[in-house]
Each structure stands twice: as C-alpha cells, then as structure tokens.
mmCIF file of the N, C-alpha and C atoms, coordinates in Angstrom:
data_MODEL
# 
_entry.id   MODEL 
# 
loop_
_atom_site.group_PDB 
_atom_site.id 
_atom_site.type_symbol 
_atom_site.label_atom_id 
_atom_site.label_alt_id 
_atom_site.label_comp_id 
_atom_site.label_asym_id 
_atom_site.label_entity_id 
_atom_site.label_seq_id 
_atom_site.pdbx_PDB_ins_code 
_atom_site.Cartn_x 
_atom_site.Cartn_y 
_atom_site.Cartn_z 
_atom_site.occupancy 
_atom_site.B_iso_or_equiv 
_atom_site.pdbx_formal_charge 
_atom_site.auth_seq_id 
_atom_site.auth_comp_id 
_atom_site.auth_asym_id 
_atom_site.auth_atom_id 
_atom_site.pdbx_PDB_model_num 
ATOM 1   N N  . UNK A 1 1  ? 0.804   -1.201  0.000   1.00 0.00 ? 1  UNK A N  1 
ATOM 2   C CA . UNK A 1 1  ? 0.000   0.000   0.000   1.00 0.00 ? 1  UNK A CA 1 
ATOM 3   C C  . UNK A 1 1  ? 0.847   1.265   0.000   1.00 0.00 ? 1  UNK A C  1 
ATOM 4   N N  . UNK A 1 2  ? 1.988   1.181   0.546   1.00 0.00 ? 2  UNK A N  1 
ATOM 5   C CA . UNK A 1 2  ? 2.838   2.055   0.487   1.00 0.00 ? 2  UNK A CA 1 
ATOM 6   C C  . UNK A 1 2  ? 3.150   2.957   -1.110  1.00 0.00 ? 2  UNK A C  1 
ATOM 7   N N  . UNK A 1 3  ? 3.421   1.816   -2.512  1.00 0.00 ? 3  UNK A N  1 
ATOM 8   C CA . UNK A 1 3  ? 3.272   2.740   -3.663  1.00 0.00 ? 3  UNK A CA 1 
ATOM 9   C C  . UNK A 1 3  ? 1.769   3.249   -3.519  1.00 0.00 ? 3  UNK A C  1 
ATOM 10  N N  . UNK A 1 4  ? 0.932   2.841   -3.017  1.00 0.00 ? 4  UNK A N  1 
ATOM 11  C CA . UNK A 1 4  ? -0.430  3.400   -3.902  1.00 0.00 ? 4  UNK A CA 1 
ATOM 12  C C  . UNK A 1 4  ? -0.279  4.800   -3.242  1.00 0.00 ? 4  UNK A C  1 
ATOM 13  N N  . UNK A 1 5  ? 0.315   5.104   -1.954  1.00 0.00 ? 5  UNK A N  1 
ATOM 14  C CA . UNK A 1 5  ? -0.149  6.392   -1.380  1.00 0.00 ? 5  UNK A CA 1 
ATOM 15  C C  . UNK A 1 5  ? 1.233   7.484   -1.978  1.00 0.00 ? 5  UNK A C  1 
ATOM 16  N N  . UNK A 1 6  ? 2.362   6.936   -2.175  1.00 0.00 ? 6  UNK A N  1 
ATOM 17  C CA . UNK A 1 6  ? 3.518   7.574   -2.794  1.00 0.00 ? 6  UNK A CA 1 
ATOM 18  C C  . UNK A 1 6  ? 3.325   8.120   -4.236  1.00 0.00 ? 6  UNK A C  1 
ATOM 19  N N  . UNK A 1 7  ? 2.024   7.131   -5.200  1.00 0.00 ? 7  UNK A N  1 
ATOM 20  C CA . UNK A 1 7  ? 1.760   7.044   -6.233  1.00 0.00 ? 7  UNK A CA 1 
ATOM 21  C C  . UNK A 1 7  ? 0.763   8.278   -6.319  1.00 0.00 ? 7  UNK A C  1 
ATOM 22  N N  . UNK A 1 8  ? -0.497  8.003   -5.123  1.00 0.00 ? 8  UNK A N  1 
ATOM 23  C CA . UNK A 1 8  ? -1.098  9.339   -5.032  1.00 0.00 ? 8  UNK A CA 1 
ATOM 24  C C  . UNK A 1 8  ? -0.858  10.865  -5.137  1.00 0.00 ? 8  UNK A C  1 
ATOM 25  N N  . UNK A 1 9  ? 0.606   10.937  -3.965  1.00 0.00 ? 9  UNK A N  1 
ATOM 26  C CA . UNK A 1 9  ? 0.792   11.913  -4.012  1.00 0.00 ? 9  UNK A CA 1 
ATOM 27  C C  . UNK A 1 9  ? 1.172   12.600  -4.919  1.00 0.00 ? 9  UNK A C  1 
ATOM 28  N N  . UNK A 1 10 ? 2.631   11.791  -5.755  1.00 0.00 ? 10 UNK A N  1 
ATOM 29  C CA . UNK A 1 10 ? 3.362   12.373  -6.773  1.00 0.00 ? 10 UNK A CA 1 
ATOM 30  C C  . UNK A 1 10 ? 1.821   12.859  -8.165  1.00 0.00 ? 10 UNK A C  1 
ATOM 31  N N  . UNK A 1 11 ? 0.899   12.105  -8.381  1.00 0.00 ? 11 UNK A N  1 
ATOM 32  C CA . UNK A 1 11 ? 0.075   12.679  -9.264  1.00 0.00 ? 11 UNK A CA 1 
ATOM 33  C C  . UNK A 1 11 ? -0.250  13.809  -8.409  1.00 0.00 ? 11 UNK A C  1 
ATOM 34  N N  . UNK A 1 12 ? -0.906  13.903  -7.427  1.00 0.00 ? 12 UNK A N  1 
ATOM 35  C CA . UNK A 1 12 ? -1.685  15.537  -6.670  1.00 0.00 ? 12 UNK A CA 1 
ATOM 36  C C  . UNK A 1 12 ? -0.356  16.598  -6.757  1.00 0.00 ? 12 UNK A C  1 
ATOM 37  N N  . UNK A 1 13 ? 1.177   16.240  -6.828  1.00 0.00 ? 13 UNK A N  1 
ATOM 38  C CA . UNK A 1 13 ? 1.965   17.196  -6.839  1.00 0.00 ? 13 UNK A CA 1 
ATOM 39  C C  . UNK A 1 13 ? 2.381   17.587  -8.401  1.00 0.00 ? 13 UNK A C  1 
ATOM 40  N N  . UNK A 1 14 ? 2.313   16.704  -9.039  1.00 0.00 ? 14 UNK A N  1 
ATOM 41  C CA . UNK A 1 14 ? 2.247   17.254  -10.595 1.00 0.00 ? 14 UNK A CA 1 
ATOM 42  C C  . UNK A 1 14 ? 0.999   17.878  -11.064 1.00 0.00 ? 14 UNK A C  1 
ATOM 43  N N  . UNK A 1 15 ? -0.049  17.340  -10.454 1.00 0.00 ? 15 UNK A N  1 
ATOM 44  C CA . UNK A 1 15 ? -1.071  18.151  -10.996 1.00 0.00 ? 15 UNK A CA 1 
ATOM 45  C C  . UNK A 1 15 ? -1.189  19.345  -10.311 1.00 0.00 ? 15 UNK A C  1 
ATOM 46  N N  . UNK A 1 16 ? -0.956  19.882  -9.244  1.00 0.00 ? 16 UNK A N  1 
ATOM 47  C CA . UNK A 1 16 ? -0.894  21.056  -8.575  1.00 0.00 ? 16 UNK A CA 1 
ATOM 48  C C  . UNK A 1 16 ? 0.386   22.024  -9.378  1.00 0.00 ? 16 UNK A C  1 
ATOM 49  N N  . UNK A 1 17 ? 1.395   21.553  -9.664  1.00 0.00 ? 17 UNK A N  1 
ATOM 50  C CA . UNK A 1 17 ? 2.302   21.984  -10.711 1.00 0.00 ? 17 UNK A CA 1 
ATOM 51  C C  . UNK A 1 17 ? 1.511   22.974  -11.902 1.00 0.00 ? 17 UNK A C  1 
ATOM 52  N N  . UNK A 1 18 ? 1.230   21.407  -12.541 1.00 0.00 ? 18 UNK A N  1 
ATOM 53  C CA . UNK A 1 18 ? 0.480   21.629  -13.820 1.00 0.00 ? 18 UNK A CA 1 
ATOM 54  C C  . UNK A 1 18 ? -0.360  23.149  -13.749 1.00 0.00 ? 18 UNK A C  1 
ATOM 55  N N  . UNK A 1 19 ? -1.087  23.192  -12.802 1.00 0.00 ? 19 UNK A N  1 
ATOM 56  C CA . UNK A 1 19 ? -2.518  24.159  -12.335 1.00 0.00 ? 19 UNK A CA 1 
ATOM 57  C C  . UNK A 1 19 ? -1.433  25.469  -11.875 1.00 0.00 ? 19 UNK A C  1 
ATOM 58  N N  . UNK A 1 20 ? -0.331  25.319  -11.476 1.00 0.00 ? 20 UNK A N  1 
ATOM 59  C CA . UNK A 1 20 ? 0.571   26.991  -11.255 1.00 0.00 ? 20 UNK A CA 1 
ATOM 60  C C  . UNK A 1 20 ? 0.675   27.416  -12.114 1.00 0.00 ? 20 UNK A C  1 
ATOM 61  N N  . UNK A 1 21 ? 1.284   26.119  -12.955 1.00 0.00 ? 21 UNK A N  1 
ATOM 62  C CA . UNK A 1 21 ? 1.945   26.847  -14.350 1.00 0.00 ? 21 UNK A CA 1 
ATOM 63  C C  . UNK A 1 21 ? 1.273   26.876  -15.501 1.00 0.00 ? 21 UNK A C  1 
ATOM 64  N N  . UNK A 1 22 ? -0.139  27.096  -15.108 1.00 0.00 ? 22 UNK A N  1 
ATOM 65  C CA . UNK A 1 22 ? -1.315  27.084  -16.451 1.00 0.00 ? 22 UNK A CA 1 
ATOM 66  C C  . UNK A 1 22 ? -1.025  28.022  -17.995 1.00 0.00 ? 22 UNK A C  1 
ATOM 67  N N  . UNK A 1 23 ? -0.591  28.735  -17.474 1.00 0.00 ? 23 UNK A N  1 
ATOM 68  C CA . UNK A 1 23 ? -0.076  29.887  -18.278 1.00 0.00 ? 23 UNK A CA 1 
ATOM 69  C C  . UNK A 1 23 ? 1.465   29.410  -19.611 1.00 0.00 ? 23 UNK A C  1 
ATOM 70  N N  . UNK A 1 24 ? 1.519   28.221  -19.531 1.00 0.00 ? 24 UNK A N  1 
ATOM 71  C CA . UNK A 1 24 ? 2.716   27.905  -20.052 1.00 0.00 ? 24 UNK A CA 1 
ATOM 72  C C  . UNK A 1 24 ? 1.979   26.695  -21.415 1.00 0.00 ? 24 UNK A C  1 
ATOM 73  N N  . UNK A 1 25 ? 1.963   27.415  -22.316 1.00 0.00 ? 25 UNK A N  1 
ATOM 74  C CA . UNK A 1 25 ? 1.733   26.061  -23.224 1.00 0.00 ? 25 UNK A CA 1 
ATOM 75  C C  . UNK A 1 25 ? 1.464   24.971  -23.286 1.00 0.00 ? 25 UNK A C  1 
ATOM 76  N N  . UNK A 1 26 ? 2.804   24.417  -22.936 1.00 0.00 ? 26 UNK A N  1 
ATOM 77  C CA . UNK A 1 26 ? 2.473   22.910  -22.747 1.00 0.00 ? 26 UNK A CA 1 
ATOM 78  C C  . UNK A 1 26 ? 1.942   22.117  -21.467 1.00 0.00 ? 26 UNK A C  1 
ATOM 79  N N  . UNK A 1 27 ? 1.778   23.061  -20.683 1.00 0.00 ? 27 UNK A N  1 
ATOM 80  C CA . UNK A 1 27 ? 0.604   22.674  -19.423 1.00 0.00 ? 27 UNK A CA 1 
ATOM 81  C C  . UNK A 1 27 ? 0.024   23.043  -19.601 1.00 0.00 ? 27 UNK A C  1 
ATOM 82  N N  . UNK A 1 28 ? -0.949  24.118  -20.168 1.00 0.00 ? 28 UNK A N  1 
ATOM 83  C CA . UNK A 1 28 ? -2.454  23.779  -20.409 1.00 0.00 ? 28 UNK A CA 1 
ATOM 84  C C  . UNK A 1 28 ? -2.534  22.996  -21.542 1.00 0.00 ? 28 UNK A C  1 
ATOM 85  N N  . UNK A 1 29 ? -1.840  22.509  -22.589 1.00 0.00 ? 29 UNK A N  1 
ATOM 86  C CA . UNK A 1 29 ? -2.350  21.234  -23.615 1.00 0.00 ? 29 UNK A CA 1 
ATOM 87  C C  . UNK A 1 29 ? -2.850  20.176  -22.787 1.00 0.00 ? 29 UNK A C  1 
ATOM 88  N N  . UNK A 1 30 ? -1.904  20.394  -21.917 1.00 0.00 ? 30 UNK A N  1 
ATOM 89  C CA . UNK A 1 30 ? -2.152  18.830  -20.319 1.00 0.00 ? 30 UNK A CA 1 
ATOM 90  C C  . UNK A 1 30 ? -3.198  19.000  -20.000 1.00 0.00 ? 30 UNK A C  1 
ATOM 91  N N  . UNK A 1 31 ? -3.855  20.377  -19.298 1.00 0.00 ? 31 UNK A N  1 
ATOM 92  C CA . UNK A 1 31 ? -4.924  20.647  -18.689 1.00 0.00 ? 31 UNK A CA 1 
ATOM 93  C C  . UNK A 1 31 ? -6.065  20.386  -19.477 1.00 0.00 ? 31 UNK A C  1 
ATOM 94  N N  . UNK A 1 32 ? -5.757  20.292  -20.595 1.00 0.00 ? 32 UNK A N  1 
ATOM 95  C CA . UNK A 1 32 ? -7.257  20.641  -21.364 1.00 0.00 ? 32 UNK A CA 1 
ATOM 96  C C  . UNK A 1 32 ? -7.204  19.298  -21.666 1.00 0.00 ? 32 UNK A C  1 
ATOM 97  N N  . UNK A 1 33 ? -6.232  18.251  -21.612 1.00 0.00 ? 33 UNK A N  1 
ATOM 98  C CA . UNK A 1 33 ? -6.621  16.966  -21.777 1.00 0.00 ? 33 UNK A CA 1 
ATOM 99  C C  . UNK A 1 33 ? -7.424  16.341  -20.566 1.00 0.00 ? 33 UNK A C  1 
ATOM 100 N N  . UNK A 1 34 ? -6.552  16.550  -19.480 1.00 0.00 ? 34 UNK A N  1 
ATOM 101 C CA . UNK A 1 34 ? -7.056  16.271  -18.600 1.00 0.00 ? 34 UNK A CA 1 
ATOM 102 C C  . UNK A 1 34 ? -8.398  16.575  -17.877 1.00 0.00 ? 34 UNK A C  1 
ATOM 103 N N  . UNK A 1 35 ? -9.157  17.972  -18.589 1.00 0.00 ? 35 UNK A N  1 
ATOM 104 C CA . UNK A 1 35 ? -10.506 18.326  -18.292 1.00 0.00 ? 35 UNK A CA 1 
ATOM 105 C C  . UNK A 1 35 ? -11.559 17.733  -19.128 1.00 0.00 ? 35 UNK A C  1 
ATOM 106 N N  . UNK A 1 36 ? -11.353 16.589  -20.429 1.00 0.00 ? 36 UNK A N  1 
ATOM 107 C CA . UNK A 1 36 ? -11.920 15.738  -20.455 1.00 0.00 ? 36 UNK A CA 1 
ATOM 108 C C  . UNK A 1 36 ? -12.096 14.543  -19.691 1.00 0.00 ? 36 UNK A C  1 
ATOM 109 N N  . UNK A 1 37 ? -11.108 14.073  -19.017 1.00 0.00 ? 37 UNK A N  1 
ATOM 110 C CA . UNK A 1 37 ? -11.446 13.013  -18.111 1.00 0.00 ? 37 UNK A CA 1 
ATOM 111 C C  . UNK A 1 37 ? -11.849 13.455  -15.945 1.00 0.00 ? 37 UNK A C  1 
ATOM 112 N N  . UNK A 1 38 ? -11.537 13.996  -16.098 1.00 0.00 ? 38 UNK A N  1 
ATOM 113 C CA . UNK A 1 38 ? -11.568 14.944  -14.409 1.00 0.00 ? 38 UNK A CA 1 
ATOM 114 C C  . UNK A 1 38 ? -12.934 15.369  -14.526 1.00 0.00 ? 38 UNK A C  1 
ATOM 115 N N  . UNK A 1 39 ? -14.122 14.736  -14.476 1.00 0.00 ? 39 UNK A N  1 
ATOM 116 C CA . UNK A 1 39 ? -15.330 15.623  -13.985 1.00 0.00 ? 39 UNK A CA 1 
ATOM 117 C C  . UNK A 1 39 ? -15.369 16.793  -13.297 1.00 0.00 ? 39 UNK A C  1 
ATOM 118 N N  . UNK A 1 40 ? -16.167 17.697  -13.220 1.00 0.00 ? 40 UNK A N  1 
ATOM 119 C CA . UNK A 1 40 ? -15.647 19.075  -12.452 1.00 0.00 ? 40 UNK A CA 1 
ATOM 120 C C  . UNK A 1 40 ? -14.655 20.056  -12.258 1.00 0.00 ? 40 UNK A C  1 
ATOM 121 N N  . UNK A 1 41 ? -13.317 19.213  -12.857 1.00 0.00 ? 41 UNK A N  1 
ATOM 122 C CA . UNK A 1 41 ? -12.380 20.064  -12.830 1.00 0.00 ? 41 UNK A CA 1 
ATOM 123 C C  . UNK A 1 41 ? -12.360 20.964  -13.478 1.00 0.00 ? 41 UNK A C  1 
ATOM 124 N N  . UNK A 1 42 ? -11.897 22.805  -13.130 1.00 0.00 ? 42 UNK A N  1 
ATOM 125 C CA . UNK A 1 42 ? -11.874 23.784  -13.586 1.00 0.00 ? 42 UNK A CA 1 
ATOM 126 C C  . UNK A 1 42 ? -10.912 24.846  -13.316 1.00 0.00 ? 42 UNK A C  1 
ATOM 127 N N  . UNK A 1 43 ? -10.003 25.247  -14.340 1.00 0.00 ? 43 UNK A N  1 
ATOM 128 C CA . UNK A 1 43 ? -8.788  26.102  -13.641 1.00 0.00 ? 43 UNK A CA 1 
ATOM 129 C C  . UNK A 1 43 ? -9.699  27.576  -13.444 1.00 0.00 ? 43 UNK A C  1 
ATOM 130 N N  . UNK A 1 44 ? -10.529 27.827  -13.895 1.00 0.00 ? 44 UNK A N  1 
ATOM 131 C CA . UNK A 1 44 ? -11.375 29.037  -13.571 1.00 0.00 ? 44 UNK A CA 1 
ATOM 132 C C  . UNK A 1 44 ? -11.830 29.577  -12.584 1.00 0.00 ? 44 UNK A C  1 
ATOM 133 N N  . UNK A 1 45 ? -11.994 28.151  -11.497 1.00 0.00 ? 45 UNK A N  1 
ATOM 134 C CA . UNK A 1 45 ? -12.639 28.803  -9.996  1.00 0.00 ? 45 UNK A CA 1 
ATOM 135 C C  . UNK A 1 45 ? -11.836 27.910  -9.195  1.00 0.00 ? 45 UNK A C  1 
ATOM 136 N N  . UNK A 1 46 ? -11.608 27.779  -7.590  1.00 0.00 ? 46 UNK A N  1 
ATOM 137 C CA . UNK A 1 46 ? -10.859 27.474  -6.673  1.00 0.00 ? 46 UNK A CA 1 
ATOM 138 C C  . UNK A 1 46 ? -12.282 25.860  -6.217  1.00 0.00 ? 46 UNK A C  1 
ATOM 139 N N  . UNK A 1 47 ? -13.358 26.045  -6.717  1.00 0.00 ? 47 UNK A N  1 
ATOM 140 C CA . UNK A 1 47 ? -14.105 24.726  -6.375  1.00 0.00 ? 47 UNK A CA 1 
ATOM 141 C C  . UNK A 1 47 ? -13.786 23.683  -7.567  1.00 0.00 ? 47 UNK A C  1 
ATOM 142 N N  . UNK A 1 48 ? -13.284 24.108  -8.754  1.00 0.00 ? 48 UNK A N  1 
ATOM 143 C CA . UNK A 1 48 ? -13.048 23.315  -9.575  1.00 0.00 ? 48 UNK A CA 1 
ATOM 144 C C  . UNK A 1 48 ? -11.499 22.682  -9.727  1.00 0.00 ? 48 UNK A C  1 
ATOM 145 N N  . UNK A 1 49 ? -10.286 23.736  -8.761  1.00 0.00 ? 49 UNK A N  1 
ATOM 146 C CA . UNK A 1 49 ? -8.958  23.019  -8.989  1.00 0.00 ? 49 UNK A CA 1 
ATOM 147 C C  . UNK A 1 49 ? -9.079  22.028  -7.875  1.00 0.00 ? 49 UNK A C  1 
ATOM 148 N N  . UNK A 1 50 ? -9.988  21.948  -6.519  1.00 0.00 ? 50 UNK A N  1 
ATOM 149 C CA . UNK A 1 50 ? -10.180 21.538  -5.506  1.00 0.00 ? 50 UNK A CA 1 
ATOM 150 C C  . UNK A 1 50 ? -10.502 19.862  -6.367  1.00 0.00 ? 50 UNK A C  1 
ATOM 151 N N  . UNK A 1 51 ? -11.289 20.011  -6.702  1.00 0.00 ? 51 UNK A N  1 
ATOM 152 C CA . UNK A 1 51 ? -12.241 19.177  -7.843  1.00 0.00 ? 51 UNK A CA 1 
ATOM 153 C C  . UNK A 1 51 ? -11.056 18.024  -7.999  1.00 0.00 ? 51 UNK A C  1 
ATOM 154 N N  . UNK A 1 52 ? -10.394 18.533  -9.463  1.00 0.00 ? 52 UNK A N  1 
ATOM 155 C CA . UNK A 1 52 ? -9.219  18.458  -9.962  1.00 0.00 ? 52 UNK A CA 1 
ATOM 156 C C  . UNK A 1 52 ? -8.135  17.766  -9.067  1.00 0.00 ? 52 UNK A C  1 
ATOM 157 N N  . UNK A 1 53 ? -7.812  18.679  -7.709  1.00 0.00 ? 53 UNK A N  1 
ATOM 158 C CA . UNK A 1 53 ? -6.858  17.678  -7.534  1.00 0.00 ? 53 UNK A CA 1 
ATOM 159 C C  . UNK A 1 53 ? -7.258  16.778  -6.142  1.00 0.00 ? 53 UNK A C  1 
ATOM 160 N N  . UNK A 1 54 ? -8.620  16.293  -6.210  1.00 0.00 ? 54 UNK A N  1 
ATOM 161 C CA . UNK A 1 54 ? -9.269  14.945  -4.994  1.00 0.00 ? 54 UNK A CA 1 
ATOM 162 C C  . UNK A 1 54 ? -9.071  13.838  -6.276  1.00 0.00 ? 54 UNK A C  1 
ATOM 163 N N  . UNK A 1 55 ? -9.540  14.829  -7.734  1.00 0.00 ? 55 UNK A N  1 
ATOM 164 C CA . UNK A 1 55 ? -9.725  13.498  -8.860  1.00 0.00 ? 55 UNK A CA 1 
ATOM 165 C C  . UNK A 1 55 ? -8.103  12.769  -9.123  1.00 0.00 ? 55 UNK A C  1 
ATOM 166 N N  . UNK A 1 56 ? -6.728  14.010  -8.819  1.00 0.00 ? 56 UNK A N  1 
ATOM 167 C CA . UNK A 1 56 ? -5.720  13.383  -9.189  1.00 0.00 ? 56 UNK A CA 1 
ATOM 168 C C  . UNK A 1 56 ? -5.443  12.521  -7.971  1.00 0.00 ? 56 UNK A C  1 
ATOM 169 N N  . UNK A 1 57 ? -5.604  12.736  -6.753  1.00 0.00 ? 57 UNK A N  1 
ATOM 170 C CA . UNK A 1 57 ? -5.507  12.003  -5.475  1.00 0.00 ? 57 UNK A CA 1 
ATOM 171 C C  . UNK A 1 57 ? -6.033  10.646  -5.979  1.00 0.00 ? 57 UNK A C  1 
ATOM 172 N N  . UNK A 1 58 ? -7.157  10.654  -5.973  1.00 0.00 ? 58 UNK A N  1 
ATOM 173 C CA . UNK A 1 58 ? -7.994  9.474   -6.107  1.00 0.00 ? 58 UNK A CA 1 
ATOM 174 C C  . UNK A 1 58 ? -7.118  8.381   -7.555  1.00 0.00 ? 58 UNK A C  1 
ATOM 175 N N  . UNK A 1 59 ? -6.852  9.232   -8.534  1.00 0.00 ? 59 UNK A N  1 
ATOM 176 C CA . UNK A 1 59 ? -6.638  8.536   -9.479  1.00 0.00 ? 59 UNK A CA 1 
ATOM 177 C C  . UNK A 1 59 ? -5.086  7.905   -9.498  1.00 0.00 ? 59 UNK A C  1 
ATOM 178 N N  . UNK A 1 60 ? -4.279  8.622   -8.816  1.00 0.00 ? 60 UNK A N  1 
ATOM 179 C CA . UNK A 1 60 ? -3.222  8.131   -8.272  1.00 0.00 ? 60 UNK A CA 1 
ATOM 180 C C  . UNK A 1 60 ? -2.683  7.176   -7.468  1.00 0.00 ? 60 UNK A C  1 
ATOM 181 N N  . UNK A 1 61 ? -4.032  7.468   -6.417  1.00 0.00 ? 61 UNK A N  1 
ATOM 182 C CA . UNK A 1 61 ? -3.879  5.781   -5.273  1.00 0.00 ? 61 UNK A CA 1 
ATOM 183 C C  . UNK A 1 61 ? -4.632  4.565   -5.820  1.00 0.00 ? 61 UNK A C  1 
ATOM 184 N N  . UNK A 1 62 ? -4.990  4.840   -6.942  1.00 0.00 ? 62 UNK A N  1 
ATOM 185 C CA . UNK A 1 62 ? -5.941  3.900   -7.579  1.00 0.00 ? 62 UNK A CA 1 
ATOM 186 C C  . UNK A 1 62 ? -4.864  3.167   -8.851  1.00 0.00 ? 62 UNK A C  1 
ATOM 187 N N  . UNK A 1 63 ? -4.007  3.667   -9.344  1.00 0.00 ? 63 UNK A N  1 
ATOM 188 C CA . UNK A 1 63 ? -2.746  3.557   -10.178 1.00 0.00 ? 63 UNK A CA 1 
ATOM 189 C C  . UNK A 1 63 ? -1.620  2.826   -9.605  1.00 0.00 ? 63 UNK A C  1 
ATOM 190 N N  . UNK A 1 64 ? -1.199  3.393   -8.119  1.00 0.00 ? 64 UNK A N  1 
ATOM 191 C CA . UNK A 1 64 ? -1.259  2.930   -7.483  1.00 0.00 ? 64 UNK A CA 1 
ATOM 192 C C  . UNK A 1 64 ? -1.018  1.451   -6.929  1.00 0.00 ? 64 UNK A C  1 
ATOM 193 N N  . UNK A 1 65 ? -1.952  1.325   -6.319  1.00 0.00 ? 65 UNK A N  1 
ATOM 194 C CA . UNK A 1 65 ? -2.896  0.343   -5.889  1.00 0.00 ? 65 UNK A CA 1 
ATOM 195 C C  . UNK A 1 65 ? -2.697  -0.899  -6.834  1.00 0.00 ? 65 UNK A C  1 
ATOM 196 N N  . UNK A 1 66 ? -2.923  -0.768  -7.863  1.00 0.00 ? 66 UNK A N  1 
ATOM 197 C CA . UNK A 1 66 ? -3.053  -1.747  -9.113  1.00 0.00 ? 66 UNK A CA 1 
ATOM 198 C C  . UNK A 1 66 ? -1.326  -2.050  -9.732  1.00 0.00 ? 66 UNK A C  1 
ATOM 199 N N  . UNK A 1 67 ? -0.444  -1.337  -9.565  1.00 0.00 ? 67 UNK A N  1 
ATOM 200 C CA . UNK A 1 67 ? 1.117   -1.361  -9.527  1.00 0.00 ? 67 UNK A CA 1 
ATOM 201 C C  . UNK A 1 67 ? 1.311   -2.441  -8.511  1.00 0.00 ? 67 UNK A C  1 
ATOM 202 N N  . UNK A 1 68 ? 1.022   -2.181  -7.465  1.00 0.00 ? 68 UNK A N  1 
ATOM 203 C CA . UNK A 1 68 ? 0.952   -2.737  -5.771  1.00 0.00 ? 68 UNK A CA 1 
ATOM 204 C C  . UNK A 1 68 ? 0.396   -4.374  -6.347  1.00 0.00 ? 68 UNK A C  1 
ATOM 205 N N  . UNK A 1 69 ? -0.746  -4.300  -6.598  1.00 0.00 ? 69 UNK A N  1 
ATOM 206 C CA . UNK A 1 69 ? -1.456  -5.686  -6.922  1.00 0.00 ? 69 UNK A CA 1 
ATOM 207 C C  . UNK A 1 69 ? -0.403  -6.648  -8.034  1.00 0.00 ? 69 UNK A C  1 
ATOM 208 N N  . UNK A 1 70 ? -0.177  -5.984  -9.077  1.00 0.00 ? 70 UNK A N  1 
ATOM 209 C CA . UNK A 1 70 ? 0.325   -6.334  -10.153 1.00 0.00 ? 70 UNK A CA 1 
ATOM 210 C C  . UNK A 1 70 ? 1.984   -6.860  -9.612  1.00 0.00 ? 70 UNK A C  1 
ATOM 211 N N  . UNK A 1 71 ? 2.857   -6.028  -8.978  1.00 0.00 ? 71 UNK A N  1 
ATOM 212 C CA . UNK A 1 71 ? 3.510   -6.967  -8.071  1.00 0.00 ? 71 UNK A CA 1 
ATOM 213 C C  . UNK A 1 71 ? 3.829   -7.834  -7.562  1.00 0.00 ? 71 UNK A C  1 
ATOM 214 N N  . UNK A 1 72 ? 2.546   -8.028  -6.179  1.00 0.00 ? 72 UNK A N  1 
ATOM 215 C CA . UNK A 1 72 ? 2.334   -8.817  -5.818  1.00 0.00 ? 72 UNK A CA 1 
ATOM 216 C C  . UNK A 1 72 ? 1.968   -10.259 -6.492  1.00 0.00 ? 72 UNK A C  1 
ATOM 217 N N  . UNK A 1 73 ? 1.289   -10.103 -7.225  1.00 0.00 ? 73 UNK A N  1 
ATOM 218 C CA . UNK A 1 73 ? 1.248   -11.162 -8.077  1.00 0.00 ? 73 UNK A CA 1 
ATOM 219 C C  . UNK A 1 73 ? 2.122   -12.057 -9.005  1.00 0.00 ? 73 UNK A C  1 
ATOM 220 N N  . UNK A 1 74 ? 2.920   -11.380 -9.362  1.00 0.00 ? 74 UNK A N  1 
ATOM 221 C CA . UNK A 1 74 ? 4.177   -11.897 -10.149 1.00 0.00 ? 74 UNK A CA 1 
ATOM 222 C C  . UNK A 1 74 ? 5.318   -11.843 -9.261  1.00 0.00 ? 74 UNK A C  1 
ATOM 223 N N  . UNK A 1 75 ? 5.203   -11.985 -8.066  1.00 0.00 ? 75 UNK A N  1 
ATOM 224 C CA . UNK A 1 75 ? 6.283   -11.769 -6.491  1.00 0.00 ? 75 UNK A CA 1 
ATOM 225 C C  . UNK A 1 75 ? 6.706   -13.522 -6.883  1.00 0.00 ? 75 UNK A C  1 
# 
C-alpha cells in the first residue's frame, strides 16, 4: 500500500504543478486533456482546482494500488 499512497501523491503534486503553471503552453495542452477526463475540474474557480486535484488524489492511489497488486502477483 505504500506505492499506492507515494503514487497518489506524486500525481496531486504534478497536478498542482500543472494548475501553477497554467499559463505555459504545454501545461495547459495537459490541462485541457485532462478536463476531459476529471469531472468538475476547472482552472477558472478554486471549487473546480479543488475538484481536480481529490480526482488526481484518487486517481493516483488507484494507479497505485493496481502497480501494488500487479507486483504482488508476479512476487
């Protein structure tokens, strides 16, 4: 469980990245990919980067998680 929560974070810290440096080209190409899959997410208001980065949390320990499994299994 240990990658899934290491796995979490590093996505919530790139995506918090990503969301500083919106203003830079090739992070918002990212952003705007990523606001097709992120329900709610929105660099426009502070309820939508909130949004954004529970979805990178979540999607990270869930990435994660399945690294962790996938492991284990071939251990």
């Amino acid at each position: 469980m240990k990658i899934a929560m290491i796995a979490a974070s590093l996505y919530t810290i790139t995506f918090c990245l990503l969301i500083l440096f919106e203003n830079n080209k090739f992070c918002n190409l990212i952003l705007d990919k990523i606001k097709l899959v992120y329900l709610g997410f929105s660099t426009k208001n502070l309820k939508g980067i909130f949004v954004g980065i529970i979805w990178a949390f979540f999607d990270g320990f869930l990435t994660g998680w399945i690294i962790y499994y996938l492991i284990n299994i071939f251990d």
